[in-house]
N, C-alpha and C positions, 0 to 999 in steps of 0.2 A: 322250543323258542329260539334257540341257538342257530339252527340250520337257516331258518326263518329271518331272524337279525344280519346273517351273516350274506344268504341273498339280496336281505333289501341293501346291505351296505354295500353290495358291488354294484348295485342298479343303481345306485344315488352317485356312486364315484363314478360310472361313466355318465352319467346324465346330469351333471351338478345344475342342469338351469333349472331342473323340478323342483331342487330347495327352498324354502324359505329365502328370503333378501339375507337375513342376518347371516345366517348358515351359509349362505354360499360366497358371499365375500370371503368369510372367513375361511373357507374351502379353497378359492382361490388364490388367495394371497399365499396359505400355506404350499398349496400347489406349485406355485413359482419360485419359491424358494425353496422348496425342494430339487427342482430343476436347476436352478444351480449350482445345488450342493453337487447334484448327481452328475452334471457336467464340470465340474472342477475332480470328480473324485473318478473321471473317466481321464480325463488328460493325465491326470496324474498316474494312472496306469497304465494306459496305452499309449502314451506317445512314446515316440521310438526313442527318445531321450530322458531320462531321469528329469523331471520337474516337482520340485518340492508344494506340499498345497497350500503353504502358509504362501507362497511367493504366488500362488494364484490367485490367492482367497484377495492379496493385497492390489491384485492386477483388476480383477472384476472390480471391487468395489471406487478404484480411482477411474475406471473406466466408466461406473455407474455416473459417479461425479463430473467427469468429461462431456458426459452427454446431456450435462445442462445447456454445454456453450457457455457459459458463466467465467470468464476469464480469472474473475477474485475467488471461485470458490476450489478448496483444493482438498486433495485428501491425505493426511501425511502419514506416513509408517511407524510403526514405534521408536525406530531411531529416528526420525526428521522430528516427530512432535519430541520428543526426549531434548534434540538439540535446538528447538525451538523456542523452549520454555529453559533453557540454559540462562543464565548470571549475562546482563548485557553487554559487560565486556566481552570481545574475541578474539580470536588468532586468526589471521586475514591478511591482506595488500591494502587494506583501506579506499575503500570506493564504497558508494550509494550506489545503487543502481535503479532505474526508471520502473513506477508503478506496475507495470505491464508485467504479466509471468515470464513473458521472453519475448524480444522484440525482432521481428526478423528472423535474424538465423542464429543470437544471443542474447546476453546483458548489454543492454545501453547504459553506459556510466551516466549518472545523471552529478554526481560529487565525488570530490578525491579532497580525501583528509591531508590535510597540510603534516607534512612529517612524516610520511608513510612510504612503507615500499611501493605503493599505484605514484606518488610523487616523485619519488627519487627515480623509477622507470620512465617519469616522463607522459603516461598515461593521461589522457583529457575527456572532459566532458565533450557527451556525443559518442566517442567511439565503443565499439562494441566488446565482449569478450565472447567468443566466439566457437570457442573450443579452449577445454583443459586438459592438460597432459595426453593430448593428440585424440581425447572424444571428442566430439560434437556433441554441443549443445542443446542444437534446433529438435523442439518436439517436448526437451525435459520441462519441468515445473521449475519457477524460482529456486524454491525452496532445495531442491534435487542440484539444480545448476550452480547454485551458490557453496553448499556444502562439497563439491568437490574442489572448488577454490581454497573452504579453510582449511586448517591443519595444523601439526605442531609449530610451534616457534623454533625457529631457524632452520625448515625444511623447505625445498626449493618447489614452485613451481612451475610448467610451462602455461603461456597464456598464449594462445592465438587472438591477436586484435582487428581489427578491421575499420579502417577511420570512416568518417561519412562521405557518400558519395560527392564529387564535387559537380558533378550535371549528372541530368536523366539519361539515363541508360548508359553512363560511365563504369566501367568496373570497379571498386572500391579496392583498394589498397591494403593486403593481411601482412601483418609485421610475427614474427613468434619472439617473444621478450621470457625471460624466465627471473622469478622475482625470490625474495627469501621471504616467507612468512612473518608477521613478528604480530605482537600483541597491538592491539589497534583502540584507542578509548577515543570515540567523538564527542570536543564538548556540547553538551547539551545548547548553551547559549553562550553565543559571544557577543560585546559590544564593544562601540571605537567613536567616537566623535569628532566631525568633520568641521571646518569651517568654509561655508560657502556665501560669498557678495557680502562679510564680515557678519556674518550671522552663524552662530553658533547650534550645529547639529547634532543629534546622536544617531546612532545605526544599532538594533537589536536583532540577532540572527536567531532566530529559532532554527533547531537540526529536525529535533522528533518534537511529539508530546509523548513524552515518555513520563510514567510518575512524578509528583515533584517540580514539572517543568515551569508551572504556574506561577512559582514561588520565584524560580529564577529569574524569570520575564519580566515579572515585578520589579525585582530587586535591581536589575539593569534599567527600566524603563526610570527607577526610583532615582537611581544614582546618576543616570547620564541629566535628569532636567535639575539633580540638585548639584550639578558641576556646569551648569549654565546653557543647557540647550534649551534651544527655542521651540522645539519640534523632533517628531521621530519618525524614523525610517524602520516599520517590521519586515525584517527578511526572511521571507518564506519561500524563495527558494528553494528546488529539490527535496521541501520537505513534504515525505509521501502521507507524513499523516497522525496517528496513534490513539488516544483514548478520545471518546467523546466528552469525559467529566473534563478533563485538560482544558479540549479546545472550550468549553462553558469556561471555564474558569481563568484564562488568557481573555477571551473576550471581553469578558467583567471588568480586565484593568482598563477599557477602554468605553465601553457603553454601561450605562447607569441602570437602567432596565428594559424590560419587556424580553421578545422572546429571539433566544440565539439558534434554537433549530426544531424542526421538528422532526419527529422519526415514525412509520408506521413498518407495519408488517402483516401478514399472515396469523402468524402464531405469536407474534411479539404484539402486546398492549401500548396503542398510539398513546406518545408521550411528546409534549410540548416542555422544553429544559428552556429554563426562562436566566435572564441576569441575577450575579447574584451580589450585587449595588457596589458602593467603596470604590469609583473607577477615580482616575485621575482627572484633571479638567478639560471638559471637552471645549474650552477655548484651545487647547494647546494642537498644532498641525499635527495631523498624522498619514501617512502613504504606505501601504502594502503593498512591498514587492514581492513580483509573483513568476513563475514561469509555467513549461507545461508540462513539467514536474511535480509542479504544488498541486497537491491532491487528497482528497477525503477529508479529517481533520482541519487540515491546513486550508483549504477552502471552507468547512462551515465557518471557520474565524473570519475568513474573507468576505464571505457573501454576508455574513451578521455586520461587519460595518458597513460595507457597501450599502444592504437594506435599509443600515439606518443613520444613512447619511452622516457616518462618523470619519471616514475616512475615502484620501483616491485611492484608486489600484489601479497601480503602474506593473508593467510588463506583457507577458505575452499570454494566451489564449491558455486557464488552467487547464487539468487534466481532464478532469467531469467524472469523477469519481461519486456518486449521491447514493451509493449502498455501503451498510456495512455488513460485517460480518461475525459469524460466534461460535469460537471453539467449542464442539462438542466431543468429548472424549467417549473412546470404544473399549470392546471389555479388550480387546485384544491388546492392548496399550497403544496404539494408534486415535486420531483423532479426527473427525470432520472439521475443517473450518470453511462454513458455508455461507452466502447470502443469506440474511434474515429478514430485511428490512433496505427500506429506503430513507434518503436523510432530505426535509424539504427545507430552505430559510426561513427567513423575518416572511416575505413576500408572498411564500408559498412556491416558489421557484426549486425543481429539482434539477440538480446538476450533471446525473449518470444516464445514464444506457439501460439501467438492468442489470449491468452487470454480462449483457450479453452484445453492449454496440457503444461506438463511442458516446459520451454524454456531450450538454451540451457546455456546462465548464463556466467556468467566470468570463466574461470578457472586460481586459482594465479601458475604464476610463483616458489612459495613457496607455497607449498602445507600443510597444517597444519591437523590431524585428529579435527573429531568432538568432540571427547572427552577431544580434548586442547584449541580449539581455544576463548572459554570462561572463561578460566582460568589466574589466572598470569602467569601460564609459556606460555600462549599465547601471550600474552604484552612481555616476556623475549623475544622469538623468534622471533615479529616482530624487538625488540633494538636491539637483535645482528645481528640480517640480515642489519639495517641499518647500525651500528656499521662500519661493512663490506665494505662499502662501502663508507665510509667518506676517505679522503685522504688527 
C-alpha cells in the first residue's frame, strides 16, 4: 500500500486539477506559499550579499500590501506598529502632515503647533519635508518617513524643505533648516470668541478625535454659548480624522437624531451608527470649517450636518476619505492596518476612492480658494458667514 500511496501522491502533485474542488484549493494556496518561503530562503542564500530573512519576509509582505494600490492601507514592522501604539505624546518638531502616505516627493505640512521647533524654524503649511538627515523620502510609507523625523529630545535634525510651486512648471524652491527635537503635546481642542457686526461669537478647533475628544467639544461648545455667543464656528481644519465612536459622538452635540454614518464591508457587518440625542439647540447658527485636509472622521461629522441641514460648510473641497481602516496584528509582532470597509452618510453619499483614486470629498456650501482658507481672513469669512445668520 505504501509504494501505492506514495505513486498516487506524486501524480496528484503534478496534476492538482484531478483533485476534488476542496482538495485543490487547498493544495494551491499551500503551493504558493510555499513558493515564497522558498524564494525568500533562496535570496537569503544566494545573493552575493548577506540579506537577513526577517528583512525579507517584511519586504514581501509590505510589497503584498502595495499591490492593492490602496494608498491608506499599510503594513508596519514590529518597530513601526510598537511606535505606533506608543502614549500620544511625542518627540518631534511639531507639524501635522497631509492624509496622503507621501505627497510628491515628501510630507506636506498640513499644521504646525504653535510653540514648536516646526514654528520657531519658521516652517508653513503647504510646504513639504522632503528629505531627513540627507535621505529622501519619495517612495517611503508615512509611517516610515515620519519616524525618522522623531527622536530624543534635544537631538538635532536636518530637514530638507521644499515650498509650493509658485507657477506650473516653476522649479520649487529646497531650503535645508536643522531643528532641535523636543517634546511636542497638541491640544486636542481649543476655543476663542470673536465679536463680529457686535454679535458675539465662538470658535471650536477640533485637532484629532482622539479618545475623550467628545467630552471636550462639549465642554467648549458649552462654555463659549454660556459666555454669550450667539453661534459657532467648528474647525476642522487639517484634522485628518481618528475614531469613528468620536466622530458619532461630536455630532450628537449638534444633531438630535437619526443616522450619522453608515459603514459596510466585505467581512465587516453593515452597521448604521445612529445619534445619540442631548444636542444643544438647533436654533443656535452653526458653520464647519473645513479644508482639503479634513478627512475621514472629520468629514463623516461634516457630511452628517450637511445631510441634515444642521449646519453651512465653509471652506475648500475635503479630502474624500469614505474608507476606514483596522489594525490587525501578526504573530511576528508586526501588523496589517488595511481597508476594511467603506463609510456612506445621512444621504447615502460615499466620500472616497477605494482607497485606490481620489474621492469625491465634501463640497462647502461656501466655497473658500486655497490660497485663504489657512489664513486669518479665512477665520474672518467663516464669522461673518456665521455672523449672517444669527438672528
Amino acid at each position: 500500500m505504501l509504494p501505492i500511496l506514495l505513486v498516487g501522491g506524486i501524480w496528484l502533485g503534478g496534476h492538482p486539477e484531478d483533485l476534488p474542488s476542496f482538495a485543490r484549493s487547498a493544495f494551491e494556496v499551500n503551493h504558493q506559499t510555499l513558493v515564497v518561503d522558498e524564494a525568500i530562503a533562496r535570496i537569503s542564500s544566494d545573493y552575493y550579499r548577506p540579506i537577513g530573512k526577517s528583512k525579507l519576509a517584511n519586504a514581501s509582505i509590505a510589497g503584498a500590501v502595495a499591490s492593492l494600490g490602496d494608498r491608506f492601507s499599510h503594513y508596519l514592522t514590529p518597530k513601526e506598529y510598537k511606535e505606533f501604539n506608543a502614549p500620544p505624546s511625542f518627540t518631534g518638531i511639531g507639524v501635522a502632515v497631509a492624509p496622503e502616505a507621501v505627497v510628491g516627493r515628501g510630507l506636506q505640512i498640513a499644521h504646525v503647533f504653535n510653540s514648536s521647533p516646526a514654528s520657531r524654524a519658521g516652517l508653513k503649511v503647504g510646504e513639504a519635508i522632503v528629505a531627513v538627515g540627507g535621505r529622501k523620502l519619495k517612495g517611503l510609507s508615512q509611517e516610515a518617513a515620519t519616524a525618522l523625523i522623531k527622536g530624543l529630545p534635544g537631538t538635532d535634525v536636518s530637514l530638507q524643505i521644499e515650498a509650493p510651486s509658485r507657477s506650473a512648471g516653476a522649479r520649487a524652491a529646497v531650503r535645508t533648516l536643522k531643528l532641535t527635537r523636543a517634546v511636542v503635546s497638541e491640544p486636542v481642542v481649543a476655543s476663542l470668541s470673536r465679536v463680529v457686526h457686535k454679535v458675539k461669537l465662538g470658535v471650536v478647533a477640533l485637532a484629532t478625535f482622539s479618545p475623550g475628544a467628545h467630552g471636550e467639544v462639549r465642554e467648549a461648545v458649552e462654555s463659549e454659548l454660556h459666555h454669550g455667543a450667539r453661534g459657532i464656528v467648528l474647525d476642522l481644519r487639517a484634522n485628518g480624522g481618528g475614531l469613528v465612536e468620536e466622530a458619532r459622538l461630536i455630532a450628537s452635540i449638534f444633531i438630535a437624531k437619526g443616522t450619522i454614518v453608515a459603514t459596510r464591508g466585505r467581512t465587516q457587518p453593515s452597521e448604521t451608527i445612529l445619534a445619540t440625542g442631548h444636542p444643544i439647540a438647533s436654533s443656535i447658527p452653526l458653520v464647519v470649517f473645513v479644508d482639503h485636509n479634513t478627512a475621514s472622521a472629520s468629514e463623516i461629522v461634516t457630511a452628517a450636518l450637511q445631510d441634515h441641514h444642521r449646519a453651512t460648510v465653509l471652506g475648500t473641497h475635503t479630502f474624500g476619505k469614505g474608507v476606514f481602516q483596522e489594525e490587525e496584528p501578526l504573530s511576528n509582532g508586526g501588523a496589517l492596518d488595511i481597508t476594511v470597509g467603506e463609510y456612506f452618510t445621512p444621504n447615502g453619499r460615499n466620500l472616497g476612492g477605494g482607497g485606490v483614486k481620489q474621492g469625491a470629498g465634501i463640497t462647502p456650501e461656501v466655497p473658500l480658494s486655497n490660497s485663504v482658507v489657512d489664513t486669518p481672513q479665512g477665520l474672518t469669512a467663516a464669522l461673518k458667514t456665521l455672523a449672517a445668520k444669527v438672528k
